[in-house]
LUMPA-859258 format. One record per residue (C-alpha): x, z, y; residue number from 1. Coordinates in steps of 0.25 Angstrom, whole numbers, plus 5000, padded with zeros to 4 digits. Example, Ala and Ser with C-alpha at 12.3 -4.5 7.8 and 13.67 -1.06 7.14 Angstrom:
LUMPA-859258
REC   east     up   north   pos
REC   5049   5031    4982     1
REC   5055   5029    4996     2
This chain:
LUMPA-859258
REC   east     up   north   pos
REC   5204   4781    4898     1
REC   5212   4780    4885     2
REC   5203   4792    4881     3
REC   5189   4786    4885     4
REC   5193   4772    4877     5
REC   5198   4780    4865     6
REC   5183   4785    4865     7
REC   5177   4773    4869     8
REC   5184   4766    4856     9
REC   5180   4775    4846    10
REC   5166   4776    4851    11
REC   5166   4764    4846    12
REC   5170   4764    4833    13
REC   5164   4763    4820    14
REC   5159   4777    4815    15
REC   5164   4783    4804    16
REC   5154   4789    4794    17
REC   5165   4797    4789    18
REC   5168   4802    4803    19
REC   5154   4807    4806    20
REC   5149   4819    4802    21
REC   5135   4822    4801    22
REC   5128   4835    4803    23
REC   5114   4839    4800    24
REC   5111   4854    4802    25
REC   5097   4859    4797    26
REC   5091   4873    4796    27
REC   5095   4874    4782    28
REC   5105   4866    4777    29
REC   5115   4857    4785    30
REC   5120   4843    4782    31
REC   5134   4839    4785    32
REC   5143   4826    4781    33
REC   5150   4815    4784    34
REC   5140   4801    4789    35
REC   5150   4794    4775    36
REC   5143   4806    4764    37
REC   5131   4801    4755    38
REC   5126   4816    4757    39
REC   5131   4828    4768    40
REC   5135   4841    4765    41
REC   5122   4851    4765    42
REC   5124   4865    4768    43
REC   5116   4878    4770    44
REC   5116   4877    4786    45
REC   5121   4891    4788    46
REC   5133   4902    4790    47
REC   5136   4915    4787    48
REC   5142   4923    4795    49
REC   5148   4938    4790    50
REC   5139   4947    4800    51
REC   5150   4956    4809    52
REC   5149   4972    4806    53
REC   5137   4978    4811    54
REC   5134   4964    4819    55
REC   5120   4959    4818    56
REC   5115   4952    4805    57
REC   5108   4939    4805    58
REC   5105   4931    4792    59
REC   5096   4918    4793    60
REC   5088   4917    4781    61
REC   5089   4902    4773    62
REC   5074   4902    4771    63
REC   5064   4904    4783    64
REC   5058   4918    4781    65
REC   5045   4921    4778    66
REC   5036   4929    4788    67
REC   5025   4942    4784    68
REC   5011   4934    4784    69
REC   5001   4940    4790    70
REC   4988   4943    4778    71
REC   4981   4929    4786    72
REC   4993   4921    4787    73
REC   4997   4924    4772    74
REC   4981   4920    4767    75
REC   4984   4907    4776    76
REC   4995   4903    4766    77
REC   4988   4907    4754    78
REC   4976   4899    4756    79
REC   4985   4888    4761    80
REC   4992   4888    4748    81
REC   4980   4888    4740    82
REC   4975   4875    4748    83
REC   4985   4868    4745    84
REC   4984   4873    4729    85
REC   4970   4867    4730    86
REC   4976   4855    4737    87
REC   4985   4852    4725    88
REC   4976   4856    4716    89
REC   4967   4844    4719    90
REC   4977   4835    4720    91
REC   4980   4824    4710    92
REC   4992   4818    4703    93
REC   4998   4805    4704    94
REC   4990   4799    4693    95
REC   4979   4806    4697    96
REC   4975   4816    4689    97
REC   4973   4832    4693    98
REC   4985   4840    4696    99
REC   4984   4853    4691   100
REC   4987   4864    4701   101
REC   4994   4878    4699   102
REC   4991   4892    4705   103
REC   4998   4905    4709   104
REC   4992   4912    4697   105
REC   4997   4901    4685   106
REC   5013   4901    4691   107
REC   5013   4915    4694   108
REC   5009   4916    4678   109
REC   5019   4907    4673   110
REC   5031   4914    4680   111
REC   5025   4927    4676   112
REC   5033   4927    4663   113
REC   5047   4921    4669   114
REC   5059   4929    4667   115
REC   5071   4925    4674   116
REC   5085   4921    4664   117
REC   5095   4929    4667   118
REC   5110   4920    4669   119
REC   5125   4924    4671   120
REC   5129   4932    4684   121
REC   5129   4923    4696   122
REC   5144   4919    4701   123
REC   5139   4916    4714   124
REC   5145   4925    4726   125
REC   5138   4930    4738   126
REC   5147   4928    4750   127
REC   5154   4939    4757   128
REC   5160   4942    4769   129
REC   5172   4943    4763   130
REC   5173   4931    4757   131
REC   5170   4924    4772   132
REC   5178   4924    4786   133
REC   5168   4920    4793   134
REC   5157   4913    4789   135
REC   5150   4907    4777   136
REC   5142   4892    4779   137
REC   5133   4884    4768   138
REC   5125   4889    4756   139
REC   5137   4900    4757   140
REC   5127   4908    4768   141
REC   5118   4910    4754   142
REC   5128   4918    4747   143
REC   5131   4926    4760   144
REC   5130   4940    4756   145
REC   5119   4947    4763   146
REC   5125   4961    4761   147
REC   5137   4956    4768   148
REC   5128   4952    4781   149
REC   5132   4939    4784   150
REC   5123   4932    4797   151
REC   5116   4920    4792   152
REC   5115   4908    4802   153
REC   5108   4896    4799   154
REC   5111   4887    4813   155
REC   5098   4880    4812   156
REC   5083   4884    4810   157
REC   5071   4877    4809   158
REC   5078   4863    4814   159
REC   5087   4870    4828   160
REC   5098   4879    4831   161
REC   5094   4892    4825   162
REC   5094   4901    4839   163
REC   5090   4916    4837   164
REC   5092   4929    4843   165
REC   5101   4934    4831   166
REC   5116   4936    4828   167
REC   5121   4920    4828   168
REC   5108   4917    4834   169
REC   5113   4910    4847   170
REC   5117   4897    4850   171
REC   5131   4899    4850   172
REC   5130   4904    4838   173
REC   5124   4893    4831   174
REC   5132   4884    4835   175
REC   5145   4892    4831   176
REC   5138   4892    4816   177
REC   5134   4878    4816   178
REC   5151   4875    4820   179
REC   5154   4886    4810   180
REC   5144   4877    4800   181
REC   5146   4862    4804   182
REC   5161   4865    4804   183
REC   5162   4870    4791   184
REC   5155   4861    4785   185
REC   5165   4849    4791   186
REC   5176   4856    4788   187
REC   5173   4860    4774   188
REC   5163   4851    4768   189
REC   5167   4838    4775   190
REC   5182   4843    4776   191
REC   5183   4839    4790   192
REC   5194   4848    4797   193
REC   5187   4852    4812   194
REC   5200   4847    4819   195
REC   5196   4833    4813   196
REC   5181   4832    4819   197
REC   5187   4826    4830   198
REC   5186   4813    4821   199
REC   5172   4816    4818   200
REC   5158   4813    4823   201
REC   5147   4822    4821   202
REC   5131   4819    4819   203
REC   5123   4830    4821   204
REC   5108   4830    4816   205
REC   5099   4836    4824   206
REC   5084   4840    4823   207
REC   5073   4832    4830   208
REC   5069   4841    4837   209
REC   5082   4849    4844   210
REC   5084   4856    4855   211
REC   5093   4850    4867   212
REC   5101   4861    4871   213
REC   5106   4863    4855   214
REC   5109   4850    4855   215
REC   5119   4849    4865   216
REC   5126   4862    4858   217
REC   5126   4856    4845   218
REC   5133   4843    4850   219
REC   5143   4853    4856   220
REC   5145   4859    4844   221
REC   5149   4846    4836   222
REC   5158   4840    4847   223
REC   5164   4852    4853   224
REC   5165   4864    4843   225
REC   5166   4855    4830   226
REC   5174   4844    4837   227
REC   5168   4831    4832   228
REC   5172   4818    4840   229
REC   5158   4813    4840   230
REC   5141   4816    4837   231
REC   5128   4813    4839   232
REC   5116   4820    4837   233
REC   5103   4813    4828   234
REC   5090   4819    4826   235
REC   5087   4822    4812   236
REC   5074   4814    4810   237
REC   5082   4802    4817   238
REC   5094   4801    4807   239
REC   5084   4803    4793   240
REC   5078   4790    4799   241
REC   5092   4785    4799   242
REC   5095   4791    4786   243
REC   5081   4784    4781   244
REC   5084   4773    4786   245
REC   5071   4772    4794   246
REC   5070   4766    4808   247
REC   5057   4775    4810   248
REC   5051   4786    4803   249
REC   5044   4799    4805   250
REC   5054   4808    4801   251
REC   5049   4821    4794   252
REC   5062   4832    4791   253
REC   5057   4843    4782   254
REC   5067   4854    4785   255
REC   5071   4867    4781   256
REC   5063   4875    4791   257
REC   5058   4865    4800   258
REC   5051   4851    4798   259
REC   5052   4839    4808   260
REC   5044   4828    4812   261
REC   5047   4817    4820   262
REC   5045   4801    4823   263
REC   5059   4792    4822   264
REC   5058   4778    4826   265
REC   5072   4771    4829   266
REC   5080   4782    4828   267
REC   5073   4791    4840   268
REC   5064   4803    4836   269
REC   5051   4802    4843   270
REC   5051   4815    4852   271
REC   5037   4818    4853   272
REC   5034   4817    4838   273
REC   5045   4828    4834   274
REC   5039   4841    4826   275
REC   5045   4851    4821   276
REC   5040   4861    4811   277
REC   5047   4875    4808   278
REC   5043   4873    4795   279
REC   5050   4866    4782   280
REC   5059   4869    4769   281
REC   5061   4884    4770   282
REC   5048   4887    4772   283
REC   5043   4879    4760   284
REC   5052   4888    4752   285
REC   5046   4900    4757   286
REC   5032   4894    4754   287
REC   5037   4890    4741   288
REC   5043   4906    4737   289
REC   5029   4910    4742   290
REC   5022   4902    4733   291
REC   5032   4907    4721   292
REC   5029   4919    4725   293
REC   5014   4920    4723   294
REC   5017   4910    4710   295
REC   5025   4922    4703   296
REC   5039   4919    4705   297
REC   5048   4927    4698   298
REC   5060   4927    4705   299
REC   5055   4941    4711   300
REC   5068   4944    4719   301
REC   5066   4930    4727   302
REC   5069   4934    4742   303
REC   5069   4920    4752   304
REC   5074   4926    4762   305
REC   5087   4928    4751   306
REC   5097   4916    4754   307
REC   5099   4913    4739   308
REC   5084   4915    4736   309
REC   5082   4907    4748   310
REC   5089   4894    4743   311
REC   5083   4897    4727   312
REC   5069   4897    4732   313
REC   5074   4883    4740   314
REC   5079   4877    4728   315
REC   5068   4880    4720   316
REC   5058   4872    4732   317
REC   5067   4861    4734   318
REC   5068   4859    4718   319
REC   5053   4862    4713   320
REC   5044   4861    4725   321
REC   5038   4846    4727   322
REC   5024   4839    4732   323
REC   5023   4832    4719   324
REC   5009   4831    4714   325
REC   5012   4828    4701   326
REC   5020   4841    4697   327
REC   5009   4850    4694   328
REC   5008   4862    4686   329
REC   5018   4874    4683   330
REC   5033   4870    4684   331
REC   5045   4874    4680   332
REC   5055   4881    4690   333
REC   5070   4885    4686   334
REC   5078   4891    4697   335
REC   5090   4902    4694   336
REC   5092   4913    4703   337
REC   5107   4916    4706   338
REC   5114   4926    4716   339
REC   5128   4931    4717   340
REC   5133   4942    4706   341
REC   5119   4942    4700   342
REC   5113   4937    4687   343
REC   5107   4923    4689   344
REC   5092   4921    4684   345
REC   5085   4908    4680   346
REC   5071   4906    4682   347
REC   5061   4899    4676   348
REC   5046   4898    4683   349
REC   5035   4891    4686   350
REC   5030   4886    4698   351
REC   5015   4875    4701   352
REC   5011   4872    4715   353
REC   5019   4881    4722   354
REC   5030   4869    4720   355
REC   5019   4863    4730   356
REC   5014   4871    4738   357
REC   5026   4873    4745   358
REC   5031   4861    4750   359
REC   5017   4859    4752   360
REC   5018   4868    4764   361
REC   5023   4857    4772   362
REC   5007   4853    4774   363
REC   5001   4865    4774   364
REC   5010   4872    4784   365
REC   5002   4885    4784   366
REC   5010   4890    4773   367
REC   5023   4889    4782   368
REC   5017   4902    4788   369
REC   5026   4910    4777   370
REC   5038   4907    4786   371
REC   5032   4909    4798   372
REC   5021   4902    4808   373
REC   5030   4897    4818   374
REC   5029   4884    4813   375
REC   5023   4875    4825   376
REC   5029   4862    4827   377
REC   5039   4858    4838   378
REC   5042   4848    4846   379
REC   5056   4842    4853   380
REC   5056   4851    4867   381
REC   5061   4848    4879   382
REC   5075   4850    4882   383
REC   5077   4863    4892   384
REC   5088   4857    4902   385
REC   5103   4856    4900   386
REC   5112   4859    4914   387
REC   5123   4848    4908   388
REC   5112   4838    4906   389
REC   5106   4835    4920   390
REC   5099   4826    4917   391
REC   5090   4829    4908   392
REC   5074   4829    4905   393
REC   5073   4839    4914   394
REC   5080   4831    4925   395
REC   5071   4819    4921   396
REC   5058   4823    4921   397
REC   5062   4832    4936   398
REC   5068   4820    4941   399
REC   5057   4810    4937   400
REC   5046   4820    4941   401
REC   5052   4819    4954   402
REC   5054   4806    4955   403
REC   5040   4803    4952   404
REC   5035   4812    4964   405
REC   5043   4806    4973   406
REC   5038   4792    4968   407
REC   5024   4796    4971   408
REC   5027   4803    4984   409
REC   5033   4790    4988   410
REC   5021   4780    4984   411
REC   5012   4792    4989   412
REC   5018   4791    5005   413
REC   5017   4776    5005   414
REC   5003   4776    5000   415
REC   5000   4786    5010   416
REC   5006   4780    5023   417
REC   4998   4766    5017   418
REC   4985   4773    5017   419
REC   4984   4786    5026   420
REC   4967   4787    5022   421
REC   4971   4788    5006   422
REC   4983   4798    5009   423
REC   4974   4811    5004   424
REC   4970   4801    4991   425
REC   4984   4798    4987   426
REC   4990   4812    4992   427
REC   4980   4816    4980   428
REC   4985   4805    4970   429
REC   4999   4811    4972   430
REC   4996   4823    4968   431
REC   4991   4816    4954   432
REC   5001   4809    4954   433
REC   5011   4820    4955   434
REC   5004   4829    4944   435
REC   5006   4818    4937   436
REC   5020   4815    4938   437
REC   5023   4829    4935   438
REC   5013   4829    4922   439
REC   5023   4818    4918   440
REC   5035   4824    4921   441
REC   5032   4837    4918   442
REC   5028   4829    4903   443
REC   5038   4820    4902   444
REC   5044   4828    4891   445
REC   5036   4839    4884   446
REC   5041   4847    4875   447
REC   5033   4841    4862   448
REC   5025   4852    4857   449
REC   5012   4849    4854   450
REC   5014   4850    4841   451
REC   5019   4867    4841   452
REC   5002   4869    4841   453
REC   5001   4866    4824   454
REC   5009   4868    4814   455
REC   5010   4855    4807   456
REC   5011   4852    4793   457
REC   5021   4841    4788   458
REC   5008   4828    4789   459
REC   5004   4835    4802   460
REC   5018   4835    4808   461
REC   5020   4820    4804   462
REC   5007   4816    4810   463
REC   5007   4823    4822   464
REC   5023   4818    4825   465
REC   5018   4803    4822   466
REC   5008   4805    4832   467
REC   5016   4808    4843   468
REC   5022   4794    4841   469
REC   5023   4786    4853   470
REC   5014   4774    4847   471
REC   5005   4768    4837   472
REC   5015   4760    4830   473
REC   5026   4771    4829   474
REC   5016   4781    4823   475
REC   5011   4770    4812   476
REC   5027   4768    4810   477
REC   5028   4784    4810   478
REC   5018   4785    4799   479
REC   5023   4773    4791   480
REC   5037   4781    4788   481
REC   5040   4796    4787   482
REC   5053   4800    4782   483
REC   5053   4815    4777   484
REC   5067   4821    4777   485
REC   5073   4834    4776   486
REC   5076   4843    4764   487
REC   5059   4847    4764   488
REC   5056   4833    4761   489
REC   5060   4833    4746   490
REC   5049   4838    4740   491
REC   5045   4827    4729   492
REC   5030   4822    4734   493
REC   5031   4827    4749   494
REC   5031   4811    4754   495
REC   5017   4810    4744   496
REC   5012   4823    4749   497
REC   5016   4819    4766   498
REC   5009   4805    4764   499
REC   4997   4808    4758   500
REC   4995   4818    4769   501
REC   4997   4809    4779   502
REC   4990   4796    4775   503
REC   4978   4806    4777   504
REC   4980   4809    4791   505
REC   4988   4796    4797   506
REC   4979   4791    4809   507
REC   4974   4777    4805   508
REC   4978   4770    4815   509
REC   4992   4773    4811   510
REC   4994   4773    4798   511
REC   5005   4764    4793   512
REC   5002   4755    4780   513
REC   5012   4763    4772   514
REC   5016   4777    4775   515
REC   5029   4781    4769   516
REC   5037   4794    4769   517
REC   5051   4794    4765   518
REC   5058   4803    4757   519
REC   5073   4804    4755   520
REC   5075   4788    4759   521
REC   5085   4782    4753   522
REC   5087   4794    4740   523
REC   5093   4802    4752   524
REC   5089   4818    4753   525
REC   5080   4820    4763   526
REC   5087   4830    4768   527
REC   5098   4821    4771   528
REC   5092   4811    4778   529
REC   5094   4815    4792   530
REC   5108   4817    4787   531
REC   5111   4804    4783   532
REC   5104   4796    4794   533
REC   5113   4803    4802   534
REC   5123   4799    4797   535
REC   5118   4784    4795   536
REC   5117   4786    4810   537
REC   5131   4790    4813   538
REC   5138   4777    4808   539
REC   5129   4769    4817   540
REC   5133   4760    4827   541
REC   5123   4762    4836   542
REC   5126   4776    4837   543
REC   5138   4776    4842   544
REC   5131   4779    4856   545
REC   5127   4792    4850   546
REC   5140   4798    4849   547
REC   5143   4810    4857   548
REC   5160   4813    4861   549
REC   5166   4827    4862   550
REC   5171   4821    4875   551
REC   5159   4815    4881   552
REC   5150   4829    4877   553
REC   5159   4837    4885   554
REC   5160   4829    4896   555
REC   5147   4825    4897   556
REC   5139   4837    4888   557
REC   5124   4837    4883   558
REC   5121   4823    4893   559
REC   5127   4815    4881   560
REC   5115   4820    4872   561
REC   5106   4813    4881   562
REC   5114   4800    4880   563
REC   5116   4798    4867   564
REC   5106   4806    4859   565
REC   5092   4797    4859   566
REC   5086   4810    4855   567
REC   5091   4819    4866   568
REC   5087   4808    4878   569
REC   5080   4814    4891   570
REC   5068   4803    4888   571
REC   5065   4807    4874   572
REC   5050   4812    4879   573
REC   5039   4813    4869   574
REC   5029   4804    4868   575
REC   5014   4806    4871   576
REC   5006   4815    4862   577
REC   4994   4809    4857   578
């Protein structure tokens, strides 16, 4: 008794933002601080482990790899690019005048000539295994000497838990290197001793589309293996509008490798109008080292799938590469190449539309087939059933199902024993009704696929999640306010770019009176929206019902999710398609 009240009490107490730790783990990077910080902690979302003597080696690359293009599929990007070069070509500037346009030939001249200057000897190291017990976490895993073998894990990819046939590839294993990474980070960056975590309440953000069963683990992970006294889960689209400080938006995160679309309207993510795309920052970067190289580009030795090389070429997109109309011509690019023990060399080049055509990518998806063409888009699936949940979606639809038959059976007797002459007609009616009842059970939650049949561009995706809104009014406020978030969103002109292609292709009947995309509300990162909403989200009072206790999970397991999560309830089904 004396236990229970204790609980009881501090259940309702103030929060804490000091206490509550807030964690956002993406494919690339992870974001990690207290709900107090003006900023988190962000880190390259990734361990290193020394591989075991003649044990198997497995290194995931920082950049999705490129794929051998077939003669067809390699024309396809070729006549793509060149589109879009006629498409900039005849666009104007601001104040209306032509913009004068670039080609291959005139950058690939201009960086003909450059010669790289030749600086000091680097005193960056690489690591070794020698210099590590155990692992190595964070933009370390750069340095990690590849002649040394280390196995590369990165425990997200493409938006959910990295599962693959490989060495580390297993869910246990993952889970073993997110403690490895979470902990390190509380322990070290934070300086939060693991005994004290007790103390603590977690946040975990998670993707908008997520996968049950991994959900369910991950909670485990944060109440049982790290110890925390408390968490709650939030979808990533969900806490940006927090952090936006909107009660309703279409939420568009531009991530590493994957892009996500999806309608938020008082803080609940519309099922039926999530879209994932495997598509996003990394493989702009590879587009973007494509382009350089048909432009010239004199760093020769440039290999992507080189961790250093990797991050350079990211730096370099992140830093030059835009949507701004009014940048035209030949600009000037200085980036220095540096690696442990050698020589480091400065470079000096030129580079035109290929600053562009890159980010450009984004609405002219074709291009994307570089990295692969398994790009389709995806939807939230059913949950397969849990054997510690009983009582759910499975169940539902099975026991509803049923108890529509009998309903019918039961309405079906009494007309019968009424009106004997009309038994053959009703008996025949039944049968309707009963392929009717198990149309609808059988439907009550489709997975949401349509979409997987096209691979959509960023407009497209936009339109086609705002479609699967559940009314007029809610796509008119859909397309009223979109909120572009993630660390793909900071090209400077992409709002300008995004809303001119949809003022051509909203539907009349539902366009808005004013169409507005936001970008980085509030001078905040886009990247750290989610992170921050989250956190805004944690000091509420009115989620204190969200909060999930080492001592209930145990006791009462993966049931609690379906309680206190809005997003995980049994009767989240998607709306209609129209």
């Amino acid at each position: 008794m004396n236990t229970s009240a204790t609980q009881e009490q501090s259940q309702s107490e103030p929060i804490q933002a000091q206490t509550c730790i807030i964690i956002h783990p993406g494919s690339k990077n992870l974001r990690i601080g207290r709900a107090s910080d003006v900023n988190p902690h962000t880190i390259l979302h990734a361990i290193a482990r020394p591989r075991r003597p003649k044990g198997p080696l497995h290194r995931d690359p920082v950049l999705i790899p490129t794929v051998v293009l077939s003669k067809e599929n390699k024309l396809q990007v070729d006549e793509t690019y060149q589109s879009m070069r006629g498409t900039l070509q005849s666009c104007l500037r601001s104040d209306g005048t032509p913009r004068p346009a670039t080609s291959t030939q005139q950058v690939a001249l201009a960086n003909k000539q450059c010669t790289p200057i030749q600086g000091s000897v680097s005193k960056l190291q690489f690591v070794t295994k020698s210099d590590v017990e155990d692992y190595v976490i964070g933009d370390q895993v750069l340095y990690a000497h590849s002649d040394d073998q280390f196995n590369v894990h990165f425990p997200f990819r493409h938006g959910d838990l990295n599962i693959h046939s490989g060495v580390g590839g297993s869910l246990s294993s993952i889970l073993a290197d997110l403690e490895t990474i979470w902990g390190h980070c509380i322990t070290n960056l934070l300086e939060i001793p693991k005994t004290e975590l007790k103390h603590y309440r977690a946040v975990l953000v998670i993707p908008d589309i997520y996968n049950r069963l991994f959900l369910k683990e991950l909670v485990g992970l944060l109440l049982i293996q790290l110890g925390f006294g408390g968490c709650f889960l939030v979808q990533d689209h969900v806490a940006a509008t927090f952090g936006a400080g909107l009660g309703a938006a279409c939420v568009v995160d531009l991530g590493d490798q994957k892009t996500s679309v999806s309608c938020v309207e008082d803080a609940l993510s519309q099922r039926a109008t999530r879209i994932r795309l495997d598509y996003g920052g990394s493989d702009i970067t590879q587009a973007f080292f494509y382009l350089l190289q048909r432009a010239g580009f004199p760093y020769k030795e440039c290999q992507p799938q080189h961790p250093l090389d990797s991050a350079l070429l990211t730096r370099i997109k992140e830093g030059y590469c835009h949507l701004n109309l009014d940048f035209c011509g030949l600009r000037d690019v200085n980036f220095v190449v540096e690696r442990p023990g050698v020589a480091t060399l400065r470079y000096h080049i030129k580079i035109g539309d290929e600053l562009l055509l890159a980010p450009l990518g984004l609405f002219n998806t074709e291009v994307f087939a570089l990295t692969g063409q398994d790009k389709r888009g995806q939807g939230q699936a059913n949950a397969s059933g849990d054997p510690e949940d009983p009582h759910d979606a499975n169940y539902l639809r099975e026991t509803s199902r049923r108890a529509h038959k009998e309903a019918l059976e039961n309405q079906s007797t009494s007309t019968a024993s009424m009106d004997p002459i009309d038994n053959s007609t009703n008996a025949g009616g039944q049968g309707e009704e009963d392929l009717v009842v198990d149309s609808l059970a059988a439907d009550a939650a489709p997975d949401d696929l349509p979409q997987q049949q096209l691979l959509y561009s960023l407009d497209q995706a936009i339109l086609h999640s705002i479609e699967r809104c559940s009314s007029d009014d809610m796509k008119r406020r859909m397309y009223s306010c979109i909120l572009l978030v993630g660390g793909g969103a900071k090209f400077e002109g992409l709002s300008t770019w995004l809303h001119n292609r949809l003022l051509l292709q909203i539907p009349f009947q539902f366009r808005p009176e004013q169409t507005e995309i936001i970008v980085g509300p509030k001078e905040m990162d886009p990247s750290m929206v989610a992170w921050k909403g989250a956190a805004i989200m944690s000091c509420l009072e009115s989620a204190q019902e969200l909060w999930i206790r080492p001592t209930e999970w145990k006791k009462i397991g993966v049931r609690l999710l379906r309680e206190r999560a809005p997003f995980y309830c049994h009767k989240e089904y998607p709306l209609e398609t129209k």
